[in-house]
C-alpha positions in Angstrom: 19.4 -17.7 -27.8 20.0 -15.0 -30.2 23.8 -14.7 -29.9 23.8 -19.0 -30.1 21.9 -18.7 -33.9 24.2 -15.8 -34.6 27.2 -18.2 -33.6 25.7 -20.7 -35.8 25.3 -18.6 -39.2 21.3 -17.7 -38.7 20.6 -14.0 -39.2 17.7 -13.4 -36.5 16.4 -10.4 -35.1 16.4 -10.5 -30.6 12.1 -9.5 -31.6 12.0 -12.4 -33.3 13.5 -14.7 -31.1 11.7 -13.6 -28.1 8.3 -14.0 -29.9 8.8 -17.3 -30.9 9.9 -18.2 -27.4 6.7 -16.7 -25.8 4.5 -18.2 -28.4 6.6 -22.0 -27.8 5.4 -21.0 -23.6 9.8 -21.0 -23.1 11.0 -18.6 -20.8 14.5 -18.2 -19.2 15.5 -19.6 -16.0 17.0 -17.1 -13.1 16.7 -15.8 -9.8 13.5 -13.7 -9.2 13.8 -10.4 -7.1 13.0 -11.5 -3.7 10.9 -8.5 -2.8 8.8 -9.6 -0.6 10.6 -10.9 1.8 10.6 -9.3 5.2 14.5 -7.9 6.4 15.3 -10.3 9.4 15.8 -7.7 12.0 12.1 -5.8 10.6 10.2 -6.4 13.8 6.3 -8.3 13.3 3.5 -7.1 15.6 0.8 -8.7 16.7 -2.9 -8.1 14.8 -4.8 -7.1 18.3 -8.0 -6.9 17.1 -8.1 -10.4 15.6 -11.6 -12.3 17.5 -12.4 -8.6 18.6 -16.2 -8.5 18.3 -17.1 -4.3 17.2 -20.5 -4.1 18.8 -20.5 0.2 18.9 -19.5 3.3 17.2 -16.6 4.8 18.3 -15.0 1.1 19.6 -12.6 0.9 16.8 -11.4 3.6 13.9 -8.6 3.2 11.5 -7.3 5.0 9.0 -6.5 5.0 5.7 -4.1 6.4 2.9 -4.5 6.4 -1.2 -3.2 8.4 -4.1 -5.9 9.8 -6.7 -4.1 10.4 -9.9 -5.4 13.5 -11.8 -5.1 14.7 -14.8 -2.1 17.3 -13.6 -0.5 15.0 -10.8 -2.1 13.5 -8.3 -3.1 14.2 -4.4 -2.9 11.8 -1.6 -6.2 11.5 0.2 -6.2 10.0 4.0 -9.7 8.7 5.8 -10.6 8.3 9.1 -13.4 5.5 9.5 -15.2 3.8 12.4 -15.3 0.0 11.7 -19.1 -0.8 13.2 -21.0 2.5 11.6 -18.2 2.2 8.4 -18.4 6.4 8.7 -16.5 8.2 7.3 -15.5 10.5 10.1 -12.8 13.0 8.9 -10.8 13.3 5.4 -7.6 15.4 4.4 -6.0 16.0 0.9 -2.4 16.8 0.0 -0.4 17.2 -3.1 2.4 15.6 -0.4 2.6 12.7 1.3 3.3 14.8 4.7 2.0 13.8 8.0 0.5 16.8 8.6 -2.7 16.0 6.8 -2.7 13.1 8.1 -2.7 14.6 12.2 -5.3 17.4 10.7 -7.7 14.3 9.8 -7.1 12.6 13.1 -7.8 16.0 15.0 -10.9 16.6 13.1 -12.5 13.4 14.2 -10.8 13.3 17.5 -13.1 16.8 17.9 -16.2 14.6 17.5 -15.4 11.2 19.4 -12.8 9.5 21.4 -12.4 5.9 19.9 -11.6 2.7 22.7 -8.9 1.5 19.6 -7.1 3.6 16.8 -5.6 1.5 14.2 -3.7 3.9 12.3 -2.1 3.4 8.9 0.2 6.7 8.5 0.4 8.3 11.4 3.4 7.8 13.8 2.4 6.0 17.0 4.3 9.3 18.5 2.0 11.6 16.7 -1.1 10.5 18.6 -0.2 11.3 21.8 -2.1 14.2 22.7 
């Protein structure tokens, strides 16, 4: 739009023009990034635990991974939780995302319990064979 007013003999700023078109509601028209579109050969599992009723402790755990910013960085943070009790059974923290935290979590509750179903999040399914 800018370089069709320039063509034209209108000294505009590219600001300018692009406030005018937000405040008008006008935006341009192009392909979006497709990004979440799955890769055709990325393989889709089944969800086993869909109309599975949790009735006890230690029937199902998962577990879970999130960065914490802070003030310096930031540290990664995994969980292990039972679904029924919502416990939080083990935790591990990491300035990298390693999987060694992750297995030190996962060996901590595996000390206190032995689960019927693990639904891990960031642990390789060859990493819980013990």
């Amino acid at each position: 739009m800018t370089v069709g007013l320039r063509q034209q003999g209108d000294a505009v700023n590219p600001k300018r023009v692009a406030r005018l078109l937000h405040v008008m509601g006008l935006e341009t028209i192009y392909p979006n990034p497709r990004l979440s579109q799955p890769h055709p050969a990325h393989r889709i599992y089944p969800y086993l635990l869909r109309g599975v009723s949790i009735t006890r402790a230690n029937q199902v755990w998962s577990t879970d991974i999130t960065y914490i910013r802070l003030h310096g960085g930031g540290v990664y943070l995994v969980a292990v939780m039972d679904w029924f009790s919502r416990y939080v059974l083990s935790w591990a923290v990491a300035i990298t995302m390693d999987v060694g935290f992750c297995l030190e979590a996962l060996e901590q509750a595996l000390g206190m319990a032995t689960p019927d179903i693990f639904n891990p999040t960031c642990v390789s399914p060859g990493a819980i064979r013990r």
